[in-house]
Steps between C-alpha positions, in 0.01 A plus 500: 500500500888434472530092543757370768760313390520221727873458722594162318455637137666809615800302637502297206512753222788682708724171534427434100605836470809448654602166399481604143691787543773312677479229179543751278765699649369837588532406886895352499653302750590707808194795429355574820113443533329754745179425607397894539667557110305210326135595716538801344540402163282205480235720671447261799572450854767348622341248628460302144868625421628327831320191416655479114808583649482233710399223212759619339792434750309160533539439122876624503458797312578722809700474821491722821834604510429682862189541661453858383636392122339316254710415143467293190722202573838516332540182276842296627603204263373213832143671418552439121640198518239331746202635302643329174561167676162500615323613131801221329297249747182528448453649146716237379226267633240681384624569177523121436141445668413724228587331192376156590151686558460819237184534319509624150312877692821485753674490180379749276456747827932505539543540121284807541688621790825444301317666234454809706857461684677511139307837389632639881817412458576647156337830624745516839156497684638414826214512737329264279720298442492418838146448554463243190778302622372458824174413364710270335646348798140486681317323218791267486415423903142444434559256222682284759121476677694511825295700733774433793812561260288885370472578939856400556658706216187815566694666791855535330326590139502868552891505603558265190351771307730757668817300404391420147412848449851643564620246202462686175614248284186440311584399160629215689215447733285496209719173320480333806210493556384377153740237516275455839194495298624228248638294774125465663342485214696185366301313843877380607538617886811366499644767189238783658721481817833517388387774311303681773841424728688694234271738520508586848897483511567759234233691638701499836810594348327780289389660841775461710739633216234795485530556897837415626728496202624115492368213378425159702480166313165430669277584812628224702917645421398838608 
């Protein structure tokens, strides 16, 4: 007997479905999304594709333009900038939080990741490139053992993602973010966050120069 796939893990693998492909480019900003289209090839209802639709507008991956048109939201420099005040905020912090409390396993975990991160950049491995660094990022959150500052930053991570994805700068993503590693690793919070400030900056400037041609000083000047 063919098993039911219940409505919630239906929804779910259609909105992870979508949110990746929206990460990675293949749905661009301003692509319509038609609930009929994507039933049809996700092999659902569109009941479940309504649904993801909807998380995803609630997420800010997706806007109704009209009532009868549904697009992948354009990015305007206000949405980049206020998403990189918000991540210079709090993973500033958390970076800091971080190397007054990393264990020699937190340790050796990012040095494999920047292990892995070097071998994807040298082959132009885009995709995973992207995935390491935001394991990156998200083991760098958990070492803060924050469980409020990891639910804050959960709801914009995905759009983070988004942004950082467009920069293709990686040789330089890469240095930064082993002179991240060496700043946490020395224990000083104080050097970890100027360097994790630094980080986020440059990373700013990398994306908005990739997106809109110019380059800002900082979030906040944008």
């Amino acid at each position: 007997m063919t098993k039911i796939e219940p409505l919630g893990a239906v929804r779910e693998r259609v909105l992870g479905a979508l949110r990746q492909e929206i990460i990675a480019g293949s749905l661009r900003p301003g692509d319509r999304l038609v609930e009929r289209e994507l039933a049809e090839r996700f092999g659902v209802s569109r009941v479940p594709v309504r649904e993801a639709i909807r998380a995803l507008v609630a997420e800010g991956f997706v806007l109704f333009e009209t009532p009868r048109r549904t697009v992948v939201r354009p990015l305007s420099p206000t949405d980049v900038n206020e998403l990189f005040e918000l991540r210079e905020a709090l993973e500033v912090y958390a970076v800091g939080l971080a190397a007054a409390r990393a264990t020699p396993e937190d340790l050796a975990e990012l040095r494999e990741l920047l292990t892995r991160a070097a071998s994807a950049t040298e082959a132009g491995d885009a995709e995973a490139i992207t995935d390491i660094n935001t394991r990156f990022h998200d083991r760098l959150l958990a070492m803060a053992g924050n469980a409020l500052l990891i639910s804050v930053m959960e709801p914009v991570a995905g759009r983070l993602q988004w942004l950082t994805r467009r920069n293709e700068e990686w040789p330089q993503l890469l240095t930064e973010h082993q002179e991240l590693y060496d700043a946490i690793a020395s224990g000083d919070p104080d050097r970890a966050r100027t360097h994790a400030l630094h980080h986020v900056q440059a990373n700013y400037r990398s994306t908005v120069r990739h997106l809109f041609g110019h380059v800002p000083e900082a979030p906040s000047s944008a």
